[in-house]
N, C-alpha and C positions, 0 to 999 in steps of 0.2 A: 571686520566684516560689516556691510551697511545692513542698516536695519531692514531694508525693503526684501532684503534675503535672507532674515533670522524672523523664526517662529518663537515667541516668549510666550511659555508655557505656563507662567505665572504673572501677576499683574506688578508683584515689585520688580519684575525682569526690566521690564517695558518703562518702570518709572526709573530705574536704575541706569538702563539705559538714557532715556531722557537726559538725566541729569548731567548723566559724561557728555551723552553729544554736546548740552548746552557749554558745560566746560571747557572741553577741549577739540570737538571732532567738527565735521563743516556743520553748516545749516541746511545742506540736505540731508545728510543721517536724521537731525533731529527732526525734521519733517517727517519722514518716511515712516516715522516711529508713531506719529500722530491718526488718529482713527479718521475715517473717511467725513464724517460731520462737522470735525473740529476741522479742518484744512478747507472744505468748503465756506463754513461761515467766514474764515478768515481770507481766504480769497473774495467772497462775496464785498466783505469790509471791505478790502482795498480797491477792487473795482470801484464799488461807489466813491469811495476817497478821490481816487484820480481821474475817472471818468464822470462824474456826479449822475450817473444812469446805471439802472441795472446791467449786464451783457452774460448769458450764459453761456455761451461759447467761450467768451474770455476766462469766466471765472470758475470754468469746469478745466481749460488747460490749465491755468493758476493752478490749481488744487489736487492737478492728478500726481501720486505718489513718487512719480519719477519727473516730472514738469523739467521741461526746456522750454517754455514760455519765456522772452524775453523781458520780462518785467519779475518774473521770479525771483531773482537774486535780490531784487531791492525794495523787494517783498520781504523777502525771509531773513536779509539781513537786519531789517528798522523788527524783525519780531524778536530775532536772538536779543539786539540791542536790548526791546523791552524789558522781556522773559531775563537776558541775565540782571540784571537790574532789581526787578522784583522778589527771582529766589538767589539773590547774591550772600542768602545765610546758608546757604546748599551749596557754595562754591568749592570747599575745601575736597579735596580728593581723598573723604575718610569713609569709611560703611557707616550709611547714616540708620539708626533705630525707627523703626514704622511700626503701624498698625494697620490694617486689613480688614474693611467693613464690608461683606456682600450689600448692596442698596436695591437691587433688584434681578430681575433678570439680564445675565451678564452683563451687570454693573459692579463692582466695586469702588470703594473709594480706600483711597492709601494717604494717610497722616505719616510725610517725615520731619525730623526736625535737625534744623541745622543751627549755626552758633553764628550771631550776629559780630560783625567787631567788638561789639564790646563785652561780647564774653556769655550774652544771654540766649538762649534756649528759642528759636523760632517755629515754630510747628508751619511746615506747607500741604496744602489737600492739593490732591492731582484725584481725578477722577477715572477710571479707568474703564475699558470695555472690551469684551470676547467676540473674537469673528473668528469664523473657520479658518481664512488662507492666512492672518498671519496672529493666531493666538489673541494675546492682550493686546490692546493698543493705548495709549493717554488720550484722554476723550475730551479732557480739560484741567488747565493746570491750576484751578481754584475752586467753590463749592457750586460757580454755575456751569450747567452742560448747554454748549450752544445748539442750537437751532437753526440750520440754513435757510434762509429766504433774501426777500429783497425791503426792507432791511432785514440781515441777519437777527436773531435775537439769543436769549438764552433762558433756560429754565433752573429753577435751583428743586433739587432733587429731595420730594418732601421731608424726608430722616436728616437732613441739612439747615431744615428752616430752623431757626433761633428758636422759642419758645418763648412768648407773652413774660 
């Protein structure tokens, strides 16, 4: 079933999902699983990447959840490339052990940890978020939440900052 037609009721649903689409399912599952801010900032990037100018028209069909944009695919493919690359300790197809931080108003943040080649214990944050039509969604796969504009940016969610 693609994710743009499953409601996750819980915010490991959505990161669990994530993780298989990243593994094995296309790169639009995995998109469609992404929360409406996190696919715009990333659209917004690649606009400016290829085009060196803002364009909202462009980067609103880039980012919309079902996108046939022609530049989508080679969009979404250079992010799977990233994205499997960065949580390639989450690759194995095992139930990984999390933890589950409310951070604000329908935010959570999800700590899993996967097993590197060599055997060691890698902890990944995905940040999560609640919307009516489709449940939880991954709002960011690390401890910054993006920020759409022109340029994109991102915020780190104060219970996140390091401590002095």
């Amino acid at each position: 079933m693609a994710a743009h037609n499953t409601y996750f009721p819980h915010s490991s649903d959505a990161v669990a999902f994530w993780l298989e689409s990243l593994r094995c399912r296309s790169g639009r599952d995995l998109w469609a699983v992404l929360d409406d801010d996190l696919r715009l900032a990333v659209a917004q990037e690649y606009v400016l990447d290829i085009t060196g100018a803002p364009d909202d028209s462009m980067a609103a069909e880039l980012s919309a959840r079902d996108s046939w944009h022609p530049h989508f695919r080679r969009m979404v493919d250079g992010l799977v490339s990233r994205w499997r690359q960065t949580h390639r300790a989450l690759a194995a197809p095992i139930a990984y052990p999390y933890r589950c931080v409310p951070v604000g108003c329908c935010l959570e943040v999800l700590v899993t940890h996967g097993q590197s080649p060599s055997g060691v214990a890698e902890p990944s944050l995905f940040i999560t978020r609640f919307g009516e039509d489709f449940g939880w969604c991954v709002a960011a796969t690390n401890e910054r939440l993006p920020v759409p504009g022109w340029p994109p940016t991102d915020w780190v969610i104060p219970q996140l900052r390091s401590k002095p």
